[in-house]
N, C-alpha and C positions, 0 to 999 in steps of 0.2 A: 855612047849609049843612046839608043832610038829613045823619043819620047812616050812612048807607051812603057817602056821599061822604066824610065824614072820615074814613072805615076807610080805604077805597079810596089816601087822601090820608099819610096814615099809613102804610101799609105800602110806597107806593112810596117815600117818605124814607129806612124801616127798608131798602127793597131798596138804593138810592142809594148809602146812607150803607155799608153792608155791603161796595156792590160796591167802592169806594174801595181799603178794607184787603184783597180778595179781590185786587184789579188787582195789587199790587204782590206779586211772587210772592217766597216763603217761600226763603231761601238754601239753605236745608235742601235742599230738590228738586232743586239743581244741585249732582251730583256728581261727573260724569264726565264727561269731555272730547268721550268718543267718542259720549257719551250725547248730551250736550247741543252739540255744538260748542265751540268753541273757539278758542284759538290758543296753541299750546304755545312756548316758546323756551328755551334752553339759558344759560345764563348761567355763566360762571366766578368767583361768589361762594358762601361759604356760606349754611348754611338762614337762618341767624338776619339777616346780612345781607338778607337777599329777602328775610323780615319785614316790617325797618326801612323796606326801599324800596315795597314792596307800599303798605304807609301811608302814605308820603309822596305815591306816584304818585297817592293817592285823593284828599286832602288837596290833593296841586298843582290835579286837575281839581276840585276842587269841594266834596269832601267835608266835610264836620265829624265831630267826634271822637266823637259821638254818632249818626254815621253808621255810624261802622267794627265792625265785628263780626270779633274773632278765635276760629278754634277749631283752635287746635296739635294736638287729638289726630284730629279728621279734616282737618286740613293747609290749612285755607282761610280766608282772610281775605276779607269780602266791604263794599262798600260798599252798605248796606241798599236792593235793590229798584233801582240799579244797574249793579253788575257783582260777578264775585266770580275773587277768584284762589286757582290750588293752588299749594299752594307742596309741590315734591316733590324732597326732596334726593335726588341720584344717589350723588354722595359730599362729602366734608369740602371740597372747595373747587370742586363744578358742581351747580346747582340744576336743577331743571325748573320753570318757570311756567307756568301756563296760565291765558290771562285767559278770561273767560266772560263773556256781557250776559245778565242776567237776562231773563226769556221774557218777562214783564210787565214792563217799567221804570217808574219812578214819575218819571224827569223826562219832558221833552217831547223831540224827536225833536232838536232844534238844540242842546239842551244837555246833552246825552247822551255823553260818549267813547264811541269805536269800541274795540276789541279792538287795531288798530291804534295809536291813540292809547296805550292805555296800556303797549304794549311800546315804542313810543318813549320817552317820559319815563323808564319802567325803565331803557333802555338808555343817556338820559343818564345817570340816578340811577348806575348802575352805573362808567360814566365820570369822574363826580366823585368815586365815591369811590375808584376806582384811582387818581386824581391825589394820591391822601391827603387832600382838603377832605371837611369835612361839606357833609352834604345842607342844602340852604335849606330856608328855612319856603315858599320860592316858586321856583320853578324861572329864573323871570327875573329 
């Protein structure tokens, strides 16, 4: 192979390889509801509760703990690359969530939760734990 071809050959890999980590987009970037879309719902548990469930609903579809990214002081828990939720207390016992799909997702299009999806599971999550049970490690 001439050396202009392995430049050529090499930099497309360095491009390849780049655009991988560039696809899945930076949780940082989704801030806003209105910004980005979303799907807001109201919930009658506290902040710290929506937490707990926020992570479990990521964890039921799919996630790993090495997925989950929490950050309490701009209020968003996100499953890396994606989805990401706000967790926005109203008061001491009504939250606001809003789930978000990251703009770049890093899974594939079939194994991806919708915004839909993960307000269902929240809304079981929320279910079980008015019933006084803890949350499963697995929703089924």
């Amino acid at each position: 192979m001439n050396k202009h071809k392995l430049i050529i050959l090499r930099a497309a890999m360095c491009i390849a390889i780049l655009s991988l980590f560039i696809g899945c987009a930076s949780i940082d970037n989704l801030a806003k509801e209105d910004e980005y879309g979303g799907t807001a719902k109201v919930y009658s548990i506290n902040e710290k509760q929506a937490w707990e469930i926020a992570k479990n609903v990521f964890r039921w579809e799919g996630a790993n703990d090495v997925d989950i990214e929490e950050n309490r002081v701009k209020h968003y828990i996100s499953w890396t690359g994606v989805m990401m939720a706000i967790i926005d207390p109203i008061d001491n016992n009504n939250t606001r969530v809003i789930s978000i799909p990251a703009p770049s997702p890093c899974l594939p299009m079939k194994d991806r939760p919708t915004e839909k999806d993960f307000h269902n599971q929240f809304t079981q999550a929320v279910n079980i734990i008015k019933s006084g049970k803890s949350l499963p490690i697995s929703p089924h």
